[in-house]
C-alpha positions as CSV (number, residue, x, y, z in Angstrom):
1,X,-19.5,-4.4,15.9
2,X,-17.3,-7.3,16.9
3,X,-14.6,-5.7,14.4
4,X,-14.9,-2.1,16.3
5,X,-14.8,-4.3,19.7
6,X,-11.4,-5.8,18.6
7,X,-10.3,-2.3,17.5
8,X,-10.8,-1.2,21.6
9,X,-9.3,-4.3,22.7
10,X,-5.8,-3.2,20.6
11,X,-5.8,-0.2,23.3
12,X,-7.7,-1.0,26.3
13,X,-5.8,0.9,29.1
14,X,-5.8,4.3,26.3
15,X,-10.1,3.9,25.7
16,X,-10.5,3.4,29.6
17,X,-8.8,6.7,30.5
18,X,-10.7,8.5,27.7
19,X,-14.2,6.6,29.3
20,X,-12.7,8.1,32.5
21,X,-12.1,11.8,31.4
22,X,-15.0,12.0,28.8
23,X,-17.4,10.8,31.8
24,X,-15.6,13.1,34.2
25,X,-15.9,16.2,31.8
26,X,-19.6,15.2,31.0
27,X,-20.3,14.9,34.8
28,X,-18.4,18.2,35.3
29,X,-20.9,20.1,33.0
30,X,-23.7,19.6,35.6
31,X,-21.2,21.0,38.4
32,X,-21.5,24.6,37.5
33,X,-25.5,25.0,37.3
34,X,-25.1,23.3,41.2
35,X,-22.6,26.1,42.3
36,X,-24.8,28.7,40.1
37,X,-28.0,28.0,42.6
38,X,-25.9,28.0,45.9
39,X,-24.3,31.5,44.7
40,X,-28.1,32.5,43.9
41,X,-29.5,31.1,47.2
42,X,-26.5,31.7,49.6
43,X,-25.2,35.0,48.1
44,X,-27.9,37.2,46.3
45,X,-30.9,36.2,47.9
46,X,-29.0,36.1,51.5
47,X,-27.0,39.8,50.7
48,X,-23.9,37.7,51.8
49,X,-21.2,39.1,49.4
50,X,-18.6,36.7,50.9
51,X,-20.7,33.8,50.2
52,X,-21.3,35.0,47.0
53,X,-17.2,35.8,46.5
54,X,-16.2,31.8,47.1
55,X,-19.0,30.6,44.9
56,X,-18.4,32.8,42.2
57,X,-14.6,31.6,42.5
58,X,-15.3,28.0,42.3
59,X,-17.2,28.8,39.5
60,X,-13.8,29.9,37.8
61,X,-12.0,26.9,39.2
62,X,-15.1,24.7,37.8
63,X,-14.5,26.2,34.1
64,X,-10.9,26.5,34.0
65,X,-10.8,22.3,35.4
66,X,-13.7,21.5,32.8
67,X,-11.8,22.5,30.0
68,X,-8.4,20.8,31.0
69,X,-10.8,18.0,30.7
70,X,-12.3,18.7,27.6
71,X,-8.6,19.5,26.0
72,X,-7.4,15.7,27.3
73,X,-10.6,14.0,26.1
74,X,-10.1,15.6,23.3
75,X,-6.9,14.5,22.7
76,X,-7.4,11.2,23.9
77,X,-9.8,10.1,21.9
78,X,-8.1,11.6,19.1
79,X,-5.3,9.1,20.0
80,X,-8.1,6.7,20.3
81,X,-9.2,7.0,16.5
82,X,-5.9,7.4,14.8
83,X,-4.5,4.0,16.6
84,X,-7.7,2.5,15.1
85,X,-7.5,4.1,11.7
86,X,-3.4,2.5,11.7
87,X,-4.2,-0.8,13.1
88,X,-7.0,-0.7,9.9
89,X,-5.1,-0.2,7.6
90,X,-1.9,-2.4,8.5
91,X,-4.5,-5.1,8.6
92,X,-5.8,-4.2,5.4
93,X,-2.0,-3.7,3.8
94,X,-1.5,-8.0,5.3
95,X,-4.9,-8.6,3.3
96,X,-4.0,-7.4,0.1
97,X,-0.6,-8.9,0.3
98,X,-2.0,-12.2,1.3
99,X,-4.9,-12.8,-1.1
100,X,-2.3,-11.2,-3.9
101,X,-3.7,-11.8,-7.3
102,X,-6.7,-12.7,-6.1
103,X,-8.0,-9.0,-5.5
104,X,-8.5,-7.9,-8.9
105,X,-11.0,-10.7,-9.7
106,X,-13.0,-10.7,-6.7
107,X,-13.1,-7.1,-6.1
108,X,-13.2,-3.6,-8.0
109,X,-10.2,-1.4,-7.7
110,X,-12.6,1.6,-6.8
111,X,-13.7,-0.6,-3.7
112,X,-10.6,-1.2,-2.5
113,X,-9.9,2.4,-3.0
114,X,-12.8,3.3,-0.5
115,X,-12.4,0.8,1.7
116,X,-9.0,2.1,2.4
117,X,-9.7,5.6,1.8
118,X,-12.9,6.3,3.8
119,X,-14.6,3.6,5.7
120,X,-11.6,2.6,7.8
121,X,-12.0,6.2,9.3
122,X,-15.7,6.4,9.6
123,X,-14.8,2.5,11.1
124,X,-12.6,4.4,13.5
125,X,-15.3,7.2,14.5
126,X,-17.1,4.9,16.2
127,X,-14.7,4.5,19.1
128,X,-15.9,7.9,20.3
129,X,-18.7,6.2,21.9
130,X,-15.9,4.7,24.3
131,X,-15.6,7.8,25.9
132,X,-18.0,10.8,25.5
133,X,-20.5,8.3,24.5
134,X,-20.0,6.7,27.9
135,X,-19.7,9.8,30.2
136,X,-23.0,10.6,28.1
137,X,-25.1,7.6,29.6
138,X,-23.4,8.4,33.0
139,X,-23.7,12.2,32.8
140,X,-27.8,11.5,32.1
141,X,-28.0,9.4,35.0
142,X,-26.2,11.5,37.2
143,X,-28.2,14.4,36.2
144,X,-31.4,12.3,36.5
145,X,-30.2,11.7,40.6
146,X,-29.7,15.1,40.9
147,X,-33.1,16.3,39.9
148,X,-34.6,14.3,41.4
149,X,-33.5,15.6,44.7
150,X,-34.8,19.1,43.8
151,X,-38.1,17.4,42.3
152,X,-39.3,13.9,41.8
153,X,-41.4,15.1,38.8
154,X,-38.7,17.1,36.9
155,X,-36.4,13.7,37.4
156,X,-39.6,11.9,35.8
157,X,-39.8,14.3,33.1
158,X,-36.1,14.1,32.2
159,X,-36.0,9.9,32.3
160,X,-39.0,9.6,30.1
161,X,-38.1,12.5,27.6
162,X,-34.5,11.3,26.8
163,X,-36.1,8.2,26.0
164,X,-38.5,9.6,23.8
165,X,-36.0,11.3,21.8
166,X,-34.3,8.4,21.1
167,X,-38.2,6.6,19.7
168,X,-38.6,9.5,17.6
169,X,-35.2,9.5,15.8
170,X,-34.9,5.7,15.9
171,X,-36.6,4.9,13.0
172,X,-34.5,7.5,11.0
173,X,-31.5,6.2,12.0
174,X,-32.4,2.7,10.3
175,X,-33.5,3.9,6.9
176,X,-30.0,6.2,7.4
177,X,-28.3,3.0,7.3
178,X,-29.8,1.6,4.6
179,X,-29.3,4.7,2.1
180,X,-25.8,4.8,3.6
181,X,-25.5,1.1,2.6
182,X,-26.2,2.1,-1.1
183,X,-24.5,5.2,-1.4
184,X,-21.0,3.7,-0.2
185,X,-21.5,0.8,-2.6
186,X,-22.2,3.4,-5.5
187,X,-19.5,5.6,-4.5
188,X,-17.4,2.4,-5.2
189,X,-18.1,1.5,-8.4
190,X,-18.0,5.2,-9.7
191,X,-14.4,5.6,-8.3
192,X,-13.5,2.6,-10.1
193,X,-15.0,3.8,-13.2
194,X,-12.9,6.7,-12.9
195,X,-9.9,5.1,-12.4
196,X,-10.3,2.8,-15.5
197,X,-11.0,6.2,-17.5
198,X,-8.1,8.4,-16.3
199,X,-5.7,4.9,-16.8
200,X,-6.9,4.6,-20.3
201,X,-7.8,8.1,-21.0
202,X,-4.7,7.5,-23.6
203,X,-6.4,4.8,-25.3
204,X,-10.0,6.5,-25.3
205,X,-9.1,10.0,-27.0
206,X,-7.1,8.1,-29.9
207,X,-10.1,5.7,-30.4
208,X,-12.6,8.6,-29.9
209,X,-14.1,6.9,-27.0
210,X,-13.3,9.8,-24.6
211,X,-16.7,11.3,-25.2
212,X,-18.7,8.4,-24.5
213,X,-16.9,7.1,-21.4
214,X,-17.2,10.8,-20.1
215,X,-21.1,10.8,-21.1
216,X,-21.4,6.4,-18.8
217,X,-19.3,8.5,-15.9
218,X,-21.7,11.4,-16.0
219,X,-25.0,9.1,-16.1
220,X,-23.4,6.8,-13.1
221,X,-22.2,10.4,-11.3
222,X,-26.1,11.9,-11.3
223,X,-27.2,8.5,-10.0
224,X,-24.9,8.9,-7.2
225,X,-25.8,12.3,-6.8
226,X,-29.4,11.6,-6.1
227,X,-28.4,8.8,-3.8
228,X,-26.6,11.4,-1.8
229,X,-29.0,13.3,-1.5
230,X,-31.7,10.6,-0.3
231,X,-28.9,10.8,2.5
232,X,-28.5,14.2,3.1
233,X,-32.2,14.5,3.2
234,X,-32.2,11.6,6.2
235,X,-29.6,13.3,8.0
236,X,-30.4,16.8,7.2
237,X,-34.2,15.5,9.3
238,X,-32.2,13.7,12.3
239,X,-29.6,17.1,12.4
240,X,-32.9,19.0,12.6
241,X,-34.3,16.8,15.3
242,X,-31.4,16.4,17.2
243,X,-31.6,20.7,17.6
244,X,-35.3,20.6,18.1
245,X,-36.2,18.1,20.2
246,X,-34.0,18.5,22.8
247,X,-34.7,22.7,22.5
248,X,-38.6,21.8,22.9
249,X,-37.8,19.6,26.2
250,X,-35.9,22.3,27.6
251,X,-38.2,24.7,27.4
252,X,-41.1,22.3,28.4
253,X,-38.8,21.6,31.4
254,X,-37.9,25.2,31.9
255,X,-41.5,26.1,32.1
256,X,-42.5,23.3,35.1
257,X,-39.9,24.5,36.8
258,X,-40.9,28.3,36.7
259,X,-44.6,27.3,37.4
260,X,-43.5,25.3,40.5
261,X,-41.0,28.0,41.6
262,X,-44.0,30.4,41.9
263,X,-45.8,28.1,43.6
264,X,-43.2,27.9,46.2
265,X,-42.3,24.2,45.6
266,X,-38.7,24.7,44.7
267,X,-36.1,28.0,45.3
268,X,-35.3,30.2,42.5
269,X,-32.0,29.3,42.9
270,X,-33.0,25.3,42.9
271,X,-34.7,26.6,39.2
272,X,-31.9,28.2,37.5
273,X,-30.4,25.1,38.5
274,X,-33.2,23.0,37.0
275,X,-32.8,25.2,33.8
276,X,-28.9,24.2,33.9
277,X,-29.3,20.7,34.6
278,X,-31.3,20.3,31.3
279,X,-29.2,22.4,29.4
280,X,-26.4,20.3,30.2
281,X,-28.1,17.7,29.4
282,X,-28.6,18.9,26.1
283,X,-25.0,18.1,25.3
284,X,-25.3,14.2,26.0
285,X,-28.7,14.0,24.3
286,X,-26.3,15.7,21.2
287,X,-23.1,13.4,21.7
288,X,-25.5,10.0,22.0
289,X,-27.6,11.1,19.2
290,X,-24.7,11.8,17.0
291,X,-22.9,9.1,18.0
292,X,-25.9,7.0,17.1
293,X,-25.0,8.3,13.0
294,X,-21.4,7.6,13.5
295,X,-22.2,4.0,14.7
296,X,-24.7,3.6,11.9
297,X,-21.8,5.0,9.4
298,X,-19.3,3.3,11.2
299,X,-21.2,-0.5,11.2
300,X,-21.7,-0.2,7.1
301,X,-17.9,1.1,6.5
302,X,-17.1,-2.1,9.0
303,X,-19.0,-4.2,6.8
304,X,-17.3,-3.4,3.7
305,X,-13.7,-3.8,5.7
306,X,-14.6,-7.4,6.9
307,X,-15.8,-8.1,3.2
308,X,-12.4,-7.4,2.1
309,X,-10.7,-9.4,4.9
310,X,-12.8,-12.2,4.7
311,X,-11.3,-12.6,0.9
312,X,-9.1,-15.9,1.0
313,X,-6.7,-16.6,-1.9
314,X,-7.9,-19.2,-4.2
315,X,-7.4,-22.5,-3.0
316,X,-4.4,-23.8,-5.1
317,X,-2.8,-25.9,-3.0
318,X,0.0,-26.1,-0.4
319,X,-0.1,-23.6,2.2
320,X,2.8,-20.5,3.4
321,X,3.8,-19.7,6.7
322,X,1.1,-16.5,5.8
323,X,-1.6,-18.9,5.6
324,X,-1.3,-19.9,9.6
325,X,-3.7,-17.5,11.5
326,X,-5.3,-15.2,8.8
327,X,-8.6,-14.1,9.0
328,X,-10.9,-16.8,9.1
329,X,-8.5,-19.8,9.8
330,X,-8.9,-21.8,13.0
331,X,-6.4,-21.6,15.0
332,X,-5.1,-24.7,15.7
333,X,-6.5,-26.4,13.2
334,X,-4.7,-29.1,11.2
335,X,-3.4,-28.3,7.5
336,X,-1.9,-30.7,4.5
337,X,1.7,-30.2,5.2
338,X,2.9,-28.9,1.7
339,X,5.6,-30.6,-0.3
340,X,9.3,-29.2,-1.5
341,X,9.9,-28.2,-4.7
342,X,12.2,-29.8,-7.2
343,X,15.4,-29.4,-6.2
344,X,17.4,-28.6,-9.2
345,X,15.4,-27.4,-12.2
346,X,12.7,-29.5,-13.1
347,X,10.3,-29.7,-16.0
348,X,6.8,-28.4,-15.9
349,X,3.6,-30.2,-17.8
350,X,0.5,-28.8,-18.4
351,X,-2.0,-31.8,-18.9
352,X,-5.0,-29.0,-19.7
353,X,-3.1,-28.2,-23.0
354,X,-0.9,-30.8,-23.6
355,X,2.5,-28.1,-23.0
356,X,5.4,-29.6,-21.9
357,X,8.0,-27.1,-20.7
358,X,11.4,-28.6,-20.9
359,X,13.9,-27.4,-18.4
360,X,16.5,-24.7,-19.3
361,X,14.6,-24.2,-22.9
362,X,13.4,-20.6,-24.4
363,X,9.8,-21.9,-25.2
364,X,7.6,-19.5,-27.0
365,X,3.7,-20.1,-27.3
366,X,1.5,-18.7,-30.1
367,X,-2.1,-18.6,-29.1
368,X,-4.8,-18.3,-31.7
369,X,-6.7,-16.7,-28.7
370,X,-5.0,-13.9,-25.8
371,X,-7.5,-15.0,-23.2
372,X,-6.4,-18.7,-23.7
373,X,-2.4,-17.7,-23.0
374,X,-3.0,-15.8,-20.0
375,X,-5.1,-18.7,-18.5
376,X,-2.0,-21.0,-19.3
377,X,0.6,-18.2,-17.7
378,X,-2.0,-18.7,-14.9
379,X,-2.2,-22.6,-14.5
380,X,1.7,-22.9,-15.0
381,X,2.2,-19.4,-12.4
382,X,-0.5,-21.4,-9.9
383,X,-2.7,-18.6,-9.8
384,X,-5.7,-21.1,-10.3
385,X,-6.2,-24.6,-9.6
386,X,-4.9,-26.8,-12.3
387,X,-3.2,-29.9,-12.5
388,X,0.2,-29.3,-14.0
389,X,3.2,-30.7,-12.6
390,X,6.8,-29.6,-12.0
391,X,9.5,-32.1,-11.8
392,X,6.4,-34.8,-11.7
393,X,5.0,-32.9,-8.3
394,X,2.0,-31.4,-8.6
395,X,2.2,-28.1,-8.6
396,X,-0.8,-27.2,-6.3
397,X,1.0,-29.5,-3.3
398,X,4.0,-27.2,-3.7
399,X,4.8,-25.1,-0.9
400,X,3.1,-21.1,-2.3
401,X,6.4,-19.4,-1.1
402,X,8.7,-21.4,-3.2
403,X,6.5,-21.2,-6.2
404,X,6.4,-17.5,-6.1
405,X,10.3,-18.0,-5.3
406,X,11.4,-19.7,-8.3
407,X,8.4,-18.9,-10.9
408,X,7.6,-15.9,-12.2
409,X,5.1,-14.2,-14.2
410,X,5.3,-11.6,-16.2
411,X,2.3,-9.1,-17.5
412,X,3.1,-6.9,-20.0
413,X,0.6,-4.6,-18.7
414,X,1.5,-5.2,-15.1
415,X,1.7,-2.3,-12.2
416,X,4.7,0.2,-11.9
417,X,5.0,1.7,-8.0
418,X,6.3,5.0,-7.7
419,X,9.5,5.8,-7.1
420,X,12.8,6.1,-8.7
421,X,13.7,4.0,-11.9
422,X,16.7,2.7,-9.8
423,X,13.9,1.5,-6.9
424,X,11.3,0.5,-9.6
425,X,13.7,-1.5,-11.0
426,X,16.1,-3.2,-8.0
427,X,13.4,-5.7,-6.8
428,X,16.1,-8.4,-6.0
429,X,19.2,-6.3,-7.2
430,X,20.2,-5.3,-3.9
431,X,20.1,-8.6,-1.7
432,X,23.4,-10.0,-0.7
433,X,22.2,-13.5,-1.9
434,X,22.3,-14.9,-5.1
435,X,18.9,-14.8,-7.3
436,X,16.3,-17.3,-6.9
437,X,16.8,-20.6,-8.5
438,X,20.5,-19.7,-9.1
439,X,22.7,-21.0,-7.4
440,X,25.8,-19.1,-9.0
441,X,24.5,-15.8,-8.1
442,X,24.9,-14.7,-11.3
443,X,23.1,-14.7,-15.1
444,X,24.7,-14.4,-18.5
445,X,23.8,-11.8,-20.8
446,X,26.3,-12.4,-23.6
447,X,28.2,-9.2,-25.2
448,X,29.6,-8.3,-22.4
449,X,25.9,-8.1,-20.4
450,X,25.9,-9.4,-17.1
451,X,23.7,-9.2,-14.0
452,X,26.5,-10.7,-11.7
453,X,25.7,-9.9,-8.0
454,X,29.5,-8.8,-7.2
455,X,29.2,-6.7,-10.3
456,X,26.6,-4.0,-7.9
457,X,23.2,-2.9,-8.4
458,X,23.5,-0.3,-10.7
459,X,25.5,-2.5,-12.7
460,X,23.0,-5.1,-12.9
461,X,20.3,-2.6,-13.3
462,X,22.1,-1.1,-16.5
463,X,23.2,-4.5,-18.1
464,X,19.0,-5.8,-17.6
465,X,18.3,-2.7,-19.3
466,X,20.7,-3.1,-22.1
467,X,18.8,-6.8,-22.3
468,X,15.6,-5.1,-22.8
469,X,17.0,-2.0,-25.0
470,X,15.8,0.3,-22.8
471,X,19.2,2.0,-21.9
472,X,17.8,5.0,-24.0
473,X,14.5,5.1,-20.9
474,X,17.4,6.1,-18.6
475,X,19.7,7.9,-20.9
476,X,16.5,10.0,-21.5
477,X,15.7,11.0,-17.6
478,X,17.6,14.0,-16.4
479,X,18.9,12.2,-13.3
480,X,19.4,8.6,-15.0
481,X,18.3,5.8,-12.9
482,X,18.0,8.5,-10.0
483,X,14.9,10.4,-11.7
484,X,11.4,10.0,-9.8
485,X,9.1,8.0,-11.8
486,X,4.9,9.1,-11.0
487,X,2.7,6.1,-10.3
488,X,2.1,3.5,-12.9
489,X,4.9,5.4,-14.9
490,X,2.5,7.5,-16.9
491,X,5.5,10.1,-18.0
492,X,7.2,7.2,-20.0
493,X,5.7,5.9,-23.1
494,X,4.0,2.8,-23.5
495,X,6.9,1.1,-25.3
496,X,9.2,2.4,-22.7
497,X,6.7,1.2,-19.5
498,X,7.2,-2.4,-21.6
499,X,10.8,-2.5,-21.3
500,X,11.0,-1.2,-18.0
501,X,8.6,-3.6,-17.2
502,X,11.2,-6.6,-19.0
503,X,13.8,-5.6,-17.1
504,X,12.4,-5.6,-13.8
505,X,11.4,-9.0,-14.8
506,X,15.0,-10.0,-15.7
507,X,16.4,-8.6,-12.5
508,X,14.2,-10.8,-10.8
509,X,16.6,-13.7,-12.2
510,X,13.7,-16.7,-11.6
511,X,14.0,-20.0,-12.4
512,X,11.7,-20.2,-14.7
513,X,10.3,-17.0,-16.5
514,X,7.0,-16.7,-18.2
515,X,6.9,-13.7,-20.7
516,X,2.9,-12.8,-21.4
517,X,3.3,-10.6,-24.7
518,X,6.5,-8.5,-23.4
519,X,7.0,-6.5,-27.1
520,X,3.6,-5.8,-28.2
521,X,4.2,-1.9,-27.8
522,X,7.9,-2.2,-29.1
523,X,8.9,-1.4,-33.2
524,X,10.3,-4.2,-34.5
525,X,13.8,-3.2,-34.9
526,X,13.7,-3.1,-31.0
527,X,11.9,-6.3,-31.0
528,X,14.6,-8.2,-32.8
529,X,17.5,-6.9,-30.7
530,X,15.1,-8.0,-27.2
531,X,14.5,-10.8,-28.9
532,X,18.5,-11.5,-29.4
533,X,19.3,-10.8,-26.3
534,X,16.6,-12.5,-24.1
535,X,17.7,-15.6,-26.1
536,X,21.9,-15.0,-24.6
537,X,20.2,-13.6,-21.2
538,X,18.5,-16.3,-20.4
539,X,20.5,-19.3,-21.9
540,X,20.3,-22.8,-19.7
541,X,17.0,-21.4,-17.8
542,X,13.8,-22.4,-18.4
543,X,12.0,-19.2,-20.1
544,X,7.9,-19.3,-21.3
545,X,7.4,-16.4,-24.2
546,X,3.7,-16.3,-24.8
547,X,3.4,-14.0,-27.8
548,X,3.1,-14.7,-31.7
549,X,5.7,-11.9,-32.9
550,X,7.5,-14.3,-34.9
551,X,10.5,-12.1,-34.0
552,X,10.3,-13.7,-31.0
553,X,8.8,-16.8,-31.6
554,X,12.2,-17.3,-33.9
555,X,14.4,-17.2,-31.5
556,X,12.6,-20.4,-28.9
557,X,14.4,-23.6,-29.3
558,X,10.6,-25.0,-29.6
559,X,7.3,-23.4,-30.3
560,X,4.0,-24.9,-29.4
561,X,1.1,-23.4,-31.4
562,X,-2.1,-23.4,-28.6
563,X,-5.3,-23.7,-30.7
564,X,-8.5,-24.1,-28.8
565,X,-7.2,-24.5,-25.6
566,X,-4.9,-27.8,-26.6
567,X,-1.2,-28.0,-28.2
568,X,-2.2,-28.7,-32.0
569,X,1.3,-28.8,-33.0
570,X,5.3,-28.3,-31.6
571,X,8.8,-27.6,-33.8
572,X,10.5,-24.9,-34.5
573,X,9.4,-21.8,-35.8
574,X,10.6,-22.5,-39.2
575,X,9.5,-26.1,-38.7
576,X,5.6,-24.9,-37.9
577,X,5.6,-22.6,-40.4
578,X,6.3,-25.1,-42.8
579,X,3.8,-27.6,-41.9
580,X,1.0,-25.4,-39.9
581,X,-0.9,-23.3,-42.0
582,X,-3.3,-22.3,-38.9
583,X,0.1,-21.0,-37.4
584,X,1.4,-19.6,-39.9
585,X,-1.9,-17.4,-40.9
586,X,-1.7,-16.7,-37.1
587,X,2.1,-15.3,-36.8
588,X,1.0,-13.2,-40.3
589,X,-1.7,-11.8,-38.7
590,X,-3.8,-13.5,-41.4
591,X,-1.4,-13.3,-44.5
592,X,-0.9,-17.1,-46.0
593,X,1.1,-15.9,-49.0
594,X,4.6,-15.1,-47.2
595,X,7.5,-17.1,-48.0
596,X,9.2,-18.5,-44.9
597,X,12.3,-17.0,-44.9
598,X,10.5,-13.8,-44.6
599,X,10.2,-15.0,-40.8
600,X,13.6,-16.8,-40.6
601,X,16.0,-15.6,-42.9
602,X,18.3,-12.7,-42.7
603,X,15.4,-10.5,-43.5
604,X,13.4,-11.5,-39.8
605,X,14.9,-8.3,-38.0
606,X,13.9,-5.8,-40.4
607,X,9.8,-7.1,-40.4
């Protein structure tokens, strides 16, 4: 609630004037059954057609000023929850960029997915209270006045039956909350299920998996169902109650009043009246009771949004100027100042493996085990705490903004936006400043590549490609580097995605590069020339290839074979092969019986 509270503090002067009209529109509602009794009393019962003329009249004017009212309540309150539902969001979009690569690891892409989706509009529902739930509490007291100057006892009968609506229902709201609780966390998990199955739906139908993923999404998709339903069976009772009860009061009400019209006690004008006073009322009783179920939704979708903003990025170290007033920092409060970053090119160390990185060296690492390379891209990235060092400074004391600067890692598997290949690609291509880390502003490519600055974007664009050979990816497109690429580039094959990926990298023109597996989905011919070229590209900057193609791993000044989580042995690639038989099984995917110029000889480009 203190998260909805904020969300009417953002617009204070626009939820008071929809208070102010919602009230004034509920308030007006009990207007009309007033001038319906005087035209009763003073015109029909009194013969006086003139009487009856002006009453009848500012019955018109009542209507036609009650729905001028209800049109700009309407619409501000409308106002009201779209502000909300943008304010959500952006502060949602600053989470996700702040806490980075820290999402995927603490939460589910489905989750974020309904979070986003769903919950910040049910989040953004629950501002209705703020005006016709208002004018609903003020209408029922007004109404209660009123009634109680026709009859103490009707007045008593309305205070005490409102109340007893809300007893009745009560306890359904709460178990409402709870199955609601469930249900949005299911719907979660099942979105991200399918997500994972349409990403890799690919992968699944040429493994034959497709029908057993489909079977695990059905099972999960009838558990859902019947926790919908335990829902709709809550709400379907409290939409049933909220009809009923307040039809059974009225006519309770309706019926005293009749009795005690007969008996004289009240006018029949004073009971038609009565019998629109509480069936006016009927339309607070309806907006409280309704907005009780939008609170209740609203409060569990606000849950799940402060859940994802209360995600902090792993403490690695250093802060960013991003890191001063985020959710959940004090403000005020004093932080390590963090320290500059080396400032030429420096080395890096990795005392958990034994890797030392020399500066402006093509490095390739052969890992007996993929999990054990990506947690190494990690440590030497900083997306975990570690203790390596760049330059001799720690790492995790360097400023998080000049890391992410000047080091850069990259995943072959990592996410394509939509968008043209020219904007999928550009990243950095288009700043008037030279790259990061490079002071020149420009890169060598050799044979005639270049990604010089002056040279323009889509000069720089095409010669990254030609690094990557994937000039054919945009010679391919109808438009070239102008055709619209889908999300996560699904109309380009997987060897293409890979090379667009590589470029994108390249464009980037860091410091120092780290190359998770960049031509596993590649032929080898490809391979070799990447492999060639990378080498020319990247010449007197520090580049990381983590892979065991020995196409690639031929080309590194030094290779570093990680076994077990520690360096077991450094050299060349010919060198290692050689003298490392666990290496050398490893870059043969398990062959022992190859000569070594198979790997290094004239014959490398053609394995």
């Amino acid at each position: 609630m203190r998260y909805v509270w904020w969300l009417v503090r953002c617009q204070p002067w626009r939820v008071l004037r929809g208070t102010v009209v919602g009230t004034a529109w509920m308030i007006g509602l009990s207007v009309r059954p007033y001038l319906v009794s005087r035209a009763v009393d003073d015109g029909l019962r009194a013969h006086d057609t003139r009487a009856l003329l002006l009453w009848v009249a500012a019955i018109v004017v009542a209507g036609v000023g009650l729905s001028y009212l209800g049109i700009m309540r309407h619409r501000t309150m409308t106002f009201v929850r779209e502000d909300a539902t943008a304010r959500s969001a952006a502060a949602l979009l600053r989470q996700l960029s702040r806490i980075g690569a820290v999402l995927p690891r603490r939460l589910a892409a489905g989750e974020v997915a309904t979070v986003g989706g769903s919950d910040i509009g049910y989040t953004s529902q629950v501002l209705t209270m703020t005006g016709p739930g208002v004018g609903a509490v003020i209408a029922y007291a007004v109404i209660a006045v009123v009634l109680w100057s026709v009859s103490p006892l009707l007045a008593l009968c309305v205070l005490l039956g409102v109340p007893a609506i809300a007893l009745i229902i009560g306890p359904l709201l709460r178990r409402l909350e709870r199955a609601e609780s469930v249900y949005r966390h299911q719907q979660g998990v099942l979105t991200t299920r399918a997500g994972d199955i349409v990403a890799g739906l690919r992968v699944l139908a040429g493994v034959g998996g497709r029908g057993l993923f489909a079977r695990r999404y059905a099972a999960r998709s009838q558990d859902l169902l019947a926790e919908g339903y335990r829902v709709g069976a809550v709400y379907s009772w409290i939409g049933a109650l909220t009809v009923a009860i307040p039809g059974l009061f009225l006519a309770a009400v309706v019926w005293l009043a009749a009795r005690m019209a007969v008996a004289g006690d009240i006018t029949v004008g004073q009971m038609v009246a009565v019998y629109g006073y509480v069936a006016t009322l009927i339309v607070p009783v309806w907006f409280l009771l309704e907005g009780s179920y939008g609170v209740i939704r609203g409060r569990v979708a606000a849950r799940r949004i402060i859940a994802l903003l209360n995600l902090t990025p792993d403490h690695v170290g250093g802060t960013t100027p991003q890191d001063v007033g985020g959710p959940g920092n004090v403000p005020g409060a004093r932080r390590p100042l963090a320290r500059s970053a080396p400032v030429r090119p420096a080395d890096l160390y990795d005392p958990a493996c034994g890797l030392a990185v020399r500066d402006g060296r093509l490095i390739g690492v052969a890992a007996d085990d993929p999990a054990e390379a990506i947690a190494l891209a990690d440590r030497l990235g900083r997306y975990v705490v570690s203790d390596v060092t760049w330059g001799g400074v720690p790492l995790t004391e360097i400023a998080l903004d000049q890391v992410r600067a000047r080091i850069l890692v990259a995943d072959h598997d990592s996410y394509l936006f939509a968008g043209t290949l020219r904007d999928i690609l550009r990243g950095r291509a288009s700043s008037a400043d030279g790259p990061a880390g490079n002071g020149d502003g420009r890169a060598r490519a050799g044979n005639g590549d270049t990604l010089a600055q002056k040279g323009g974007a889509d000069h720089r664009i095409t010669a990254a490609l030609r690094i990557a050979s994937a000039e054919d990816v945009a010679d391919a497109l109808p438009d070239g580097l102008g055709t619209p690429i889908d999300t996560r580039a699904r109309t380009l094959s997987g060897g293409q995605r890979q090379r667009v990926r590589l470029a994108r990298a390249l464009l980037a023109e860091p410091e120092v590069l780290i190359l998770i597996d960049p031509t596993s989905a590649v032929d080898a011919h490809t391979e070799a020339r990447i492999a060639e070229r990378l080498r020319v590209a990247r010449a007197g900057r520090t580049t990381i290839v983590l892979a065991t193609s020995p196409l690639l791993l031929g080309h590194a000044d030094t290779v570093a074979h990680l076994s077990e989580g520690r360096i077991v042995a450094t050299g060349t690639h010919a060198e290692l092969l050689e003298q490392d038989r666990g290496y050398r099984q490893l870059v043969a995917r398990g062959g022992d019986a190859l000569d070594v110029e198979d790997f290094t000889g004239p014959k490398r480009a053609l394995r």
